[in-house]
C-alpha positions as CSV (number, residue, x, y, z in Angstrom):
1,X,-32.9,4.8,-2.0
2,X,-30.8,2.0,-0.8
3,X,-27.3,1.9,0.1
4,X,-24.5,0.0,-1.4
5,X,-22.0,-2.0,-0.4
6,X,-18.8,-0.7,-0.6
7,X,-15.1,-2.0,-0.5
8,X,-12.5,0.1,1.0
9,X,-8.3,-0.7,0.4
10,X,-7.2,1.7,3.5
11,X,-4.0,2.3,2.3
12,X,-0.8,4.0,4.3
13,X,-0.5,5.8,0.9
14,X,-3.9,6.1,-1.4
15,X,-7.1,5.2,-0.4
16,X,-9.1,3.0,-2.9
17,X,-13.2,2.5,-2.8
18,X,-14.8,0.1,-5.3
19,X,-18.3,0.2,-5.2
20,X,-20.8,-2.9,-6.1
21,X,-21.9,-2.9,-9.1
22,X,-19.6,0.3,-10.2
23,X,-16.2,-0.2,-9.7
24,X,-13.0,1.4,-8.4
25,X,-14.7,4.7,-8.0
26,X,-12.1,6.8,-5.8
27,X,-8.5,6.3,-6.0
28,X,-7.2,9.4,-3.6
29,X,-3.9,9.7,-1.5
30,X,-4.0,9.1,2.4
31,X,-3.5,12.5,3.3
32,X,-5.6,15.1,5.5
33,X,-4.5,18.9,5.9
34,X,-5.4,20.1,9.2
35,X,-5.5,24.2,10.9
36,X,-3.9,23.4,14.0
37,X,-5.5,26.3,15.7
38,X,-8.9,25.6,15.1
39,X,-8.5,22.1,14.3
40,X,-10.3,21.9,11.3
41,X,-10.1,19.8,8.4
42,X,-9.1,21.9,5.0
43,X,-8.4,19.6,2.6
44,X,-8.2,15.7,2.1
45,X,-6.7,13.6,-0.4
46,X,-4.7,15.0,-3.9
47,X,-5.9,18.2,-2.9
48,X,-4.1,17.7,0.8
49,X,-1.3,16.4,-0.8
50,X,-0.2,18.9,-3.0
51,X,0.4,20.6,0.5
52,X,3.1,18.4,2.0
53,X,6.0,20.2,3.1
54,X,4.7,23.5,1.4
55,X,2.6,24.8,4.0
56,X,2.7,27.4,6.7
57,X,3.4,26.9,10.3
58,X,-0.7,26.5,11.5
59,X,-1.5,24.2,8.5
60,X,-0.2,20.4,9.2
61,X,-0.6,17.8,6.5
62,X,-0.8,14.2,8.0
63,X,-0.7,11.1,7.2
64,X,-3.2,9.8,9.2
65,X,-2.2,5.9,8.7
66,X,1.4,4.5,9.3
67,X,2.9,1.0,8.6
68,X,-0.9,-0.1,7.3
69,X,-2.3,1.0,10.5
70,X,-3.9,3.8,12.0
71,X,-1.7,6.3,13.6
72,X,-4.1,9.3,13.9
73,X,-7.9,7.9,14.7
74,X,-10.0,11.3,14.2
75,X,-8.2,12.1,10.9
76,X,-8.6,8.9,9.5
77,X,-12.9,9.2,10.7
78,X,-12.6,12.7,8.8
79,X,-10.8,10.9,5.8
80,X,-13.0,8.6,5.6
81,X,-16.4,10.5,6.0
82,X,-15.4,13.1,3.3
83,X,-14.8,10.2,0.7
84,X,-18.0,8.6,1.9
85,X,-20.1,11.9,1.4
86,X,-17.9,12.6,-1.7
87,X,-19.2,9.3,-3.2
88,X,-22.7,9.2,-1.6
89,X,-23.2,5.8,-1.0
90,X,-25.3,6.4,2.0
91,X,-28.6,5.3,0.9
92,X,-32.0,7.6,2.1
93,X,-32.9,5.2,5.3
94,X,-30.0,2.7,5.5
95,X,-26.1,2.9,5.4
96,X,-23.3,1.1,3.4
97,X,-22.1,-2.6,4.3
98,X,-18.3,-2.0,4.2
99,X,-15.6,-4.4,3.6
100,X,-11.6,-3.1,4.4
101,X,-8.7,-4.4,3.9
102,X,-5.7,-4.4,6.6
103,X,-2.4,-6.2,7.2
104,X,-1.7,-9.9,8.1
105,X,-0.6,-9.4,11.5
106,X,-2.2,-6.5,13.2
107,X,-3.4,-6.4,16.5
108,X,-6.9,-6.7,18.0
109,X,-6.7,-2.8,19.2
110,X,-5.7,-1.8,16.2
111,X,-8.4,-4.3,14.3
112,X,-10.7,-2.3,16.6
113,X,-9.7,1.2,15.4
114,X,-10.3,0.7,12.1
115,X,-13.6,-0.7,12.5
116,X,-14.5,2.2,14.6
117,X,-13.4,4.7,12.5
118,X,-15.4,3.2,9.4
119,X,-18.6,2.7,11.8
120,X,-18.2,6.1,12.4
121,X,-18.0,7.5,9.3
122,X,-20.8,6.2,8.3
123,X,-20.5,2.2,7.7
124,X,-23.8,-0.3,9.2
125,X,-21.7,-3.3,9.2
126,X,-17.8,-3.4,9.0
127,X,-16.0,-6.5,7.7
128,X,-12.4,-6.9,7.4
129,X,-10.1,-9.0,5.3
130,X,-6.6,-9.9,5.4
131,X,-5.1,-7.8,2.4
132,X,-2.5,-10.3,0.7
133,X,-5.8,-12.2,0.6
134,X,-7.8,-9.3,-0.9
135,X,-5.1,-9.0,-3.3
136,X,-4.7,-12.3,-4.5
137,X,-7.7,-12.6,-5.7
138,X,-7.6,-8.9,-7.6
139,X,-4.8,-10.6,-9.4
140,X,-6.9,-12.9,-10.7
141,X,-5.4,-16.0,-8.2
142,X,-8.0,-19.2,-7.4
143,X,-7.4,-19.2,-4.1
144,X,-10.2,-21.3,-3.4
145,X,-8.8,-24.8,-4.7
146,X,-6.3,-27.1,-2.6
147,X,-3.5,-26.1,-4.4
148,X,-0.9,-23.2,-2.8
149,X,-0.2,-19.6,-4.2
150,X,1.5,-17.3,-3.0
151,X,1.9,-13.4,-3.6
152,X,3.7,-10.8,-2.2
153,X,1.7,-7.6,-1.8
154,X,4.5,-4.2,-1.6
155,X,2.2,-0.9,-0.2
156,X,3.3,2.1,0.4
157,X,3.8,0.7,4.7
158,X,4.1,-3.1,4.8
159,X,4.8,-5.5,2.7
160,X,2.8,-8.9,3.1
161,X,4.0,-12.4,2.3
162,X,1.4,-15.1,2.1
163,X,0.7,-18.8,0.8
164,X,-2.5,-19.1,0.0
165,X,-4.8,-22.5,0.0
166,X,-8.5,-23.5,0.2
167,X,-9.5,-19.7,0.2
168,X,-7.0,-19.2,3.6
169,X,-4.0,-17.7,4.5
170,X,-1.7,-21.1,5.2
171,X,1.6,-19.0,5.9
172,X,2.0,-15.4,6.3
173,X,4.3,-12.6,7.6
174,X,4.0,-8.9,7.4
175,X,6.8,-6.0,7.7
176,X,6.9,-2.5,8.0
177,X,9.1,-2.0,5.1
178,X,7.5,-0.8,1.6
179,X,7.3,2.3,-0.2
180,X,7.5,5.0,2.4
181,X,10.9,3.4,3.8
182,X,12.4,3.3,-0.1
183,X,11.4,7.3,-0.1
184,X,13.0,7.6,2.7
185,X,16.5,5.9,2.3
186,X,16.5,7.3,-1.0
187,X,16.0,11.1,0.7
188,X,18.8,10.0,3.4
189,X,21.2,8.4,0.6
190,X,21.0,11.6,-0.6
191,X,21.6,13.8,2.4
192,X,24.3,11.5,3.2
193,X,26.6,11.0,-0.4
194,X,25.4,15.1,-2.1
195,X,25.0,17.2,2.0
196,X,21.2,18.3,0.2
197,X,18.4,18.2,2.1
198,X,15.2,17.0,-0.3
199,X,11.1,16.6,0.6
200,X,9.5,13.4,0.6
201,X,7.9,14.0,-2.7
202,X,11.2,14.5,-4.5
203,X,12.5,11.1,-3.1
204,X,9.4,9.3,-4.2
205,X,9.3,11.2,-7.7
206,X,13.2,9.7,-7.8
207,X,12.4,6.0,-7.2
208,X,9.3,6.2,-9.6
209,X,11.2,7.9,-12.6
210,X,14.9,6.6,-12.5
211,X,15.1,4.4,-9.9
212,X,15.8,0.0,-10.0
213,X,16.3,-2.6,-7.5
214,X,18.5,-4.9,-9.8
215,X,21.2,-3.0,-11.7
216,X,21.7,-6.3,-13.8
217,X,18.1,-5.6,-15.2
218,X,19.9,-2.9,-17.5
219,X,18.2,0.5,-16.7
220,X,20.6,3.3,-16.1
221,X,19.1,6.4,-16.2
222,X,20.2,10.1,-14.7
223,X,17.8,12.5,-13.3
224,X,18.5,15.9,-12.0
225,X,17.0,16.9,-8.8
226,X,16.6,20.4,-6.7
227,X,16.9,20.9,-3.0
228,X,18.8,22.6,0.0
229,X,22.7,22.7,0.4
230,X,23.3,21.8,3.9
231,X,26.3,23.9,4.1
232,X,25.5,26.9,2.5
233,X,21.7,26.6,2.9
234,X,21.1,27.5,-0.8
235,X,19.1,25.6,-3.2
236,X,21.2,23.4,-5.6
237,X,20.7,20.7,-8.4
238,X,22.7,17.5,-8.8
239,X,22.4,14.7,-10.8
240,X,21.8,11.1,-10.0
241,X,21.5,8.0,-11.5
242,X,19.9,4.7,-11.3
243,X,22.6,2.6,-9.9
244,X,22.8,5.4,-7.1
245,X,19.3,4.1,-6.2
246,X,19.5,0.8,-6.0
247,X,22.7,1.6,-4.0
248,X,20.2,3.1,-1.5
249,X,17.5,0.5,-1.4
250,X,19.9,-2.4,-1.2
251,X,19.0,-2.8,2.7
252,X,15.5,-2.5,2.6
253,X,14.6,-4.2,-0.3
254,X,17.1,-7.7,1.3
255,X,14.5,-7.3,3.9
256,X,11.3,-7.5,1.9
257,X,13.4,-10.7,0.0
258,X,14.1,-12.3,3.4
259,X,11.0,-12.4,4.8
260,X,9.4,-13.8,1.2
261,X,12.2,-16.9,1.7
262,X,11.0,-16.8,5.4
263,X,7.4,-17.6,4.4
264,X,8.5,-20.0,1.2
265,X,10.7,-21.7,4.5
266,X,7.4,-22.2,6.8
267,X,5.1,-23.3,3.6
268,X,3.9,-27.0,3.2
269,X,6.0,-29.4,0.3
270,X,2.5,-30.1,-1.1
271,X,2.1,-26.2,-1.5
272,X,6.2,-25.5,-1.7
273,X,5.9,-27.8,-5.5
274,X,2.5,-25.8,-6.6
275,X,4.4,-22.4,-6.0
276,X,7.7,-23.7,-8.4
277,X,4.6,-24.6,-11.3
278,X,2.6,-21.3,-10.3
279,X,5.1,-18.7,-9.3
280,X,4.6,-15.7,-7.0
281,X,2.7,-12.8,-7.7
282,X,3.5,-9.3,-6.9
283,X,0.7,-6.4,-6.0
284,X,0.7,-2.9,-4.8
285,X,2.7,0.0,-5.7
286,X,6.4,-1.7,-5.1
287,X,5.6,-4.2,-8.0
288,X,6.3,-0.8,-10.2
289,X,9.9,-0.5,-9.3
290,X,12.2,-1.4,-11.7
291,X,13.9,-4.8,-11.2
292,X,11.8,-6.1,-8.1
293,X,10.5,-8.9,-10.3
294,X,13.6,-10.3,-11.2
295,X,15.1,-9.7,-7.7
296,X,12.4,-12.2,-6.5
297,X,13.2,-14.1,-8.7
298,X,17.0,-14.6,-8.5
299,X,16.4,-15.0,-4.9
300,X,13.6,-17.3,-4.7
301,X,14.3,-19.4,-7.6
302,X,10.8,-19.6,-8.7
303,X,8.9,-17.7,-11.3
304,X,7.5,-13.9,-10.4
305,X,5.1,-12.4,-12.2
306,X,3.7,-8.4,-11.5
307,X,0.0,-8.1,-11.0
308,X,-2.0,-6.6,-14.1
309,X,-2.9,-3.9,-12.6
310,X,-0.6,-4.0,-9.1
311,X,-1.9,-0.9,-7.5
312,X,-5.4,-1.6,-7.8
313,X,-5.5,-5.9,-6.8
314,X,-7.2,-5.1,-3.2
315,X,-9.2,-2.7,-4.6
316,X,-10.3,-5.0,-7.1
317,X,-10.2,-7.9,-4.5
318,X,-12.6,-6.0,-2.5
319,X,-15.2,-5.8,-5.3
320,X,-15.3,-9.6,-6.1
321,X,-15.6,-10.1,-2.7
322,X,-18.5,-8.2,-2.3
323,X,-20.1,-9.7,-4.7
324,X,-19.9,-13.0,-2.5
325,X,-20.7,-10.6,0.5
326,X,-23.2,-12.9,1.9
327,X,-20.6,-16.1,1.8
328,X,-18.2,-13.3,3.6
329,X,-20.4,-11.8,6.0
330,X,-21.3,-15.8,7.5
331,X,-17.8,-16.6,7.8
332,X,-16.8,-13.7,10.1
């Protein structure tokens, strides 16, 4: 009869909804298969994903979200709706309360879109919340004493850096360097050293299984991998290893480093001396590859410790929020 408040982690790569009371309930990726002659939506999420890159010409799969933001507004309303309906979490008269999460420095058009697109799918009031702060408190963080924290949140289109104190954001900064960038140096490392041409999915099934960011941290692993000779056009395996990788992600990965000392420069003493006892916290997906922990940590000199469950912190963060949804709803 009534509706429930929901909490959505609108992700560049998965989209996560915890529902009060229930839970993560969807974890799906953020993709939409589109006709492009009729314009109709075919499939949406894992089932739209298995379609990337294998598709004919009049069937497009998107990504309708790039860098944390939206890039395509009517996919991401279709997205949306189908995982609302999918869940039914419309109640019989009213409609669902809806938190989302969204990156640290976005602007107030694209703030705008993203509360449209969840009005329009079917949301009666729209919140949103700064995701490193969503995710700090998925990972378990106080962020509501006077004391600093500070985490460092790697999704699959920005990173975000924040200290966090008295339930705020104190400093902040947010690139557009994350997962979808590692795939894709990994794909043009690749192209470059071996002249083969690999899909997206290859490159991200690369970094997951073999790949590290710190070749001290002792994995060295090989993995053979399939695509397109540029030369001859004919498919062709090679082999690759580990330190290959982390050859490849050296760039992007000094930038994601950088912008954590950046922050850690702009933060408080007070907060600077509760970070050394406290240490940094990593979420999202990047906290999985190999060696980022101990990066950070060489780097930063303080202590870093991964998230218990890294990929599902907002999503979590959004739930414990909810609960307090009333505290939330007053503040905004």
């Amino acid at each position: 009869m009534f509706s429930k408040d929901i909490g959505i982690d609108l992700g560049t790569a998965n989209v996560l909804i915890h529902v009060k009371g229930k839970g993560i309930v969807l974890n799906e990726p953020s993709v939409v298969a589109i006709d492009k002659r009729t314009n109709k939506v075919l499939a949406v999420g894992e089932e739209a994903r298995q379609m990337v890159g294998r598709t004919p010409g009049n069937i497009v799969a998107i990504r309708p979200l790039k860098d944390g933001v939206i890039a395509d507004f009517d996919s991401t309303e279709e997205m949306l709706r189908y995982f609302l309906n999918k869940l039914d979490v419309k109640g019989f008269l009213a409609k669902p309360r809806i938190l989302i999460c969204c990156p640290t420095n976005i602007t107030s058009v694209e703030q705008k879109a993203i509360r449209e697109a969840a009005e329009k799918s079917g949301g009666k009031k729209v919140f949103l919340e700064e995701e490193p702060k969503v995710a700090a408190i998925g990972a378990g963080m106080d962020i509501f004493q006077p004391s600093g924290n500070m985490v460092v949140d790697i999704g699959g289109g920005t990173t975000d850096v924040a200290v966090l104190s008295m339930g705020d954001i104190v400093t902040s900064e947010s690139i557009k360097v994350a997962g979808d960038v590692f795939d894709n140096d990994i794909l043009q490392y690749i192209k470059r050293q071996y002249k083969l041409l690999i899909g997206e999915r290859t490159a991200e099934q690369v970094k997951i299984t073999i790949g590290t960011v710190f070749p001290q941290a002792g994995r060295n692993e090989k993995m053979d991998i399939r695509g397109r000779d540029m030369v001859t056009g004919l498919p062709r395996t090679i082999e690759i290893e580990s330190s290959e990788i982390a050859r490849a992600l050296h760039e992007s990965v000094g930038m994601i480093v950088q912008s954590a000392k950046n922050v850690l420069e702009k933060t408080p003493p007070e907060l600077s001396a509760d970070i050394i006892d406290r240490g940094v916290i990593i979420t999202g997906g990047g906290a999985l590859l190999h060696g980022m922990d101990q990066l950070l940590m060489e780097e930063l000199k303080v202590p870093v410790f991964i998230a218990e469950n890294p990929m599902d912190c907002v999503a979590i963060g959004t739930g414990i929020m909810l609960d307090n949804i009333d505290r939330v709803a007053s503040k905004i």
